[in-house]
C-alpha positions as a printed Julia matrix, in Angstrom:
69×3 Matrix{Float64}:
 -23.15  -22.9    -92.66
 -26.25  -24.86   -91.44
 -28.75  -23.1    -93.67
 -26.34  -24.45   -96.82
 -26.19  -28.28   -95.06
 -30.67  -27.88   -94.68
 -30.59  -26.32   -98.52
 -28.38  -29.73   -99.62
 -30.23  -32.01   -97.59
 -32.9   -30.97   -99.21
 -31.94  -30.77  -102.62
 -30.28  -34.67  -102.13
 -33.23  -35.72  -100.64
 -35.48  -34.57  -103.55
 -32.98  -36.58  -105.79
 -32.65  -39.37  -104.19
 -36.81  -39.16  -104.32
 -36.7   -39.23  -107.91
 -34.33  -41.94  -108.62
 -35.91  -45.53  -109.65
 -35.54  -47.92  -107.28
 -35.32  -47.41  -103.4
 -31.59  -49.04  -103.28
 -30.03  -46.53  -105.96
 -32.53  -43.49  -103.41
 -30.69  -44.94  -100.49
 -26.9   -44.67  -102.26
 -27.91  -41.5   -103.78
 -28.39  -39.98  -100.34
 -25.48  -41.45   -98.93
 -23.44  -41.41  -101.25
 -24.36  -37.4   -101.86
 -25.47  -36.27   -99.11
 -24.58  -37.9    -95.7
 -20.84  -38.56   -96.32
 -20.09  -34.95   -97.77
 -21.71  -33.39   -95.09
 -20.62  -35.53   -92.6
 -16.9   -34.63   -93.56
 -16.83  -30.69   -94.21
 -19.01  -30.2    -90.3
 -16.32  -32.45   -89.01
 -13.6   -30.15   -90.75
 -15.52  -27.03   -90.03
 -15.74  -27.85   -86.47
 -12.02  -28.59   -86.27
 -11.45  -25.57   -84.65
 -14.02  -25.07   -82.11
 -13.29  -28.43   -80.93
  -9.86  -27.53   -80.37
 -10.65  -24.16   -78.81
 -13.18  -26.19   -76.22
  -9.85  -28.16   -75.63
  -8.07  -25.61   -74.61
 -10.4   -23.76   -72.42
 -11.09  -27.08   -70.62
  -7.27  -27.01   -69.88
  -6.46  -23.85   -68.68
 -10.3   -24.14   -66.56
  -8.61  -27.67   -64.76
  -4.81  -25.35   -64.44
  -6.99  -22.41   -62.93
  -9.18  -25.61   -60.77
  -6.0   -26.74   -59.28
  -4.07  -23.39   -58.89
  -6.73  -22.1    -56.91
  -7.02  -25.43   -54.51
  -3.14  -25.13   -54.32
  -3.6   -22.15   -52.53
């Protein structure tokens, strides 16, 4: 997954390089680039966040099952 984000950053990058003015460079990136990416690692990560989650709870349930005692 991150080689394909480096491999688009690049090829955005090299577009937005070649575009006339440094405005329409700075939308192309954005606009291509930073928002895309942005959402599909924020989707892909979706469930690794919510697997830290859970082990977070059940370390805090262990944390105060083992004080109880």
């Amino acid at each position: 997954m991150l080689i394909v984000a480096i491999a688009w950053i690049y090829v955005v990058g090299l577009m937005a390089l070649t575009e006339p003015t440094i405005v329409a460079g700075i939308v192309t990136f954005l606009f291509y680039c930073v928002l895309p990416l942005g959402t599909l690692i924020y989707i892909a990560g979706t469930g690794k966040r919510k697997a830290r989650r859970k082990a977070a709870e059940q370390a805090a349930r262990d944390a105060k099952k083992s004080s109880a005692t």
